[in-house]
C-alpha positions in Angstrom: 0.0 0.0 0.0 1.2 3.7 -0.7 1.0 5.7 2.0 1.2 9.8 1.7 0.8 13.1 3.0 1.1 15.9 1.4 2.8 18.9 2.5 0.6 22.0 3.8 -0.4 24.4 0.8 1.4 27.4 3.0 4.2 25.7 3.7 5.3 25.1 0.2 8.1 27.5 -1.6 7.7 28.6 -5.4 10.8 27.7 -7.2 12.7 30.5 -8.9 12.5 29.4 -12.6 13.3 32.3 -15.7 10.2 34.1 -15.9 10.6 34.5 -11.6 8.8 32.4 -9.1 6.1 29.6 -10.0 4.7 26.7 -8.5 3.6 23.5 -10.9 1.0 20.7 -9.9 4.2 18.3 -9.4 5.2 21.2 -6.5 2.3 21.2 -5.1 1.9 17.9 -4.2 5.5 18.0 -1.7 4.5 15.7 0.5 6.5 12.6 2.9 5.7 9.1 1.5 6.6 5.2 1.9 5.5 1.7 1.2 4.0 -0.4 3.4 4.4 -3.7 2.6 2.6 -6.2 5.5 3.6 -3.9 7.7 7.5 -3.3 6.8 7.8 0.2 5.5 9.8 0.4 2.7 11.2 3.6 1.6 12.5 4.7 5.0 15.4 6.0 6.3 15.2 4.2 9.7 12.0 1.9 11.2 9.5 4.0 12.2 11.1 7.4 11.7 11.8 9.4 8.3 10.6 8.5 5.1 11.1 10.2 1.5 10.3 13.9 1.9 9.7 14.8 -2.1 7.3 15.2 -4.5 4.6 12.1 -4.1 4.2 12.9 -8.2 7.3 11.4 -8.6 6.1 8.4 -6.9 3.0 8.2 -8.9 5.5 8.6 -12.2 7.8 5.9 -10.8 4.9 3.5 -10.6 3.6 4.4 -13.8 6.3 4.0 -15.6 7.6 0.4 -13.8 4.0 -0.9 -14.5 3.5 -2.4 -17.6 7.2 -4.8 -16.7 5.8 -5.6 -13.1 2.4 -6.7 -15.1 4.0 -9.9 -17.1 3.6 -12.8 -16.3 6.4 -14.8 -14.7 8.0 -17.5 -17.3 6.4 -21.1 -16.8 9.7 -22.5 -16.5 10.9 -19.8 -13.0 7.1 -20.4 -11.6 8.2 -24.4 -11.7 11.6 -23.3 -9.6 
């Protein structure tokens, strides 16, 4: 399971970009995130304390693009092993 939060709206900086400061959708959603897996977090620094602090879009584009090579189906001959 992918677990978020995103950071609060007021807490989040504009980036300085050439035009001056601006804020995108993908900085918006700053956030802390991790993976639980059956209850071992994945993604953290140390159990039970810091986990990524980053953009939770990058996650969802992480995921996205891994998806359709997670999908296959494993080889007949590795399920046998």
């Amino acid at each position: 399971m992918f677990c978020f939060d995103l950071r609060p709206v007021n807490e989040i900086e504009p980036w300085t970009g050439a035009d001056g400061l601006c804020l995108s959708w993908f900085g918006l959603s700053a956030g802390w995130y991790f993976i639980d897996a059956a209850g071992h977090h994945l993604l953290e620094y140390a159990a039970g304390t810091e986990c990524v602090s980053y953009q939770v879009a990058r996650l969802h584009e992480d995921v996205v693009e891994m998806l359709p090579d997670v999908l296959d189906a494993i080889p007949e001959p590795l399920v046998a092993r």
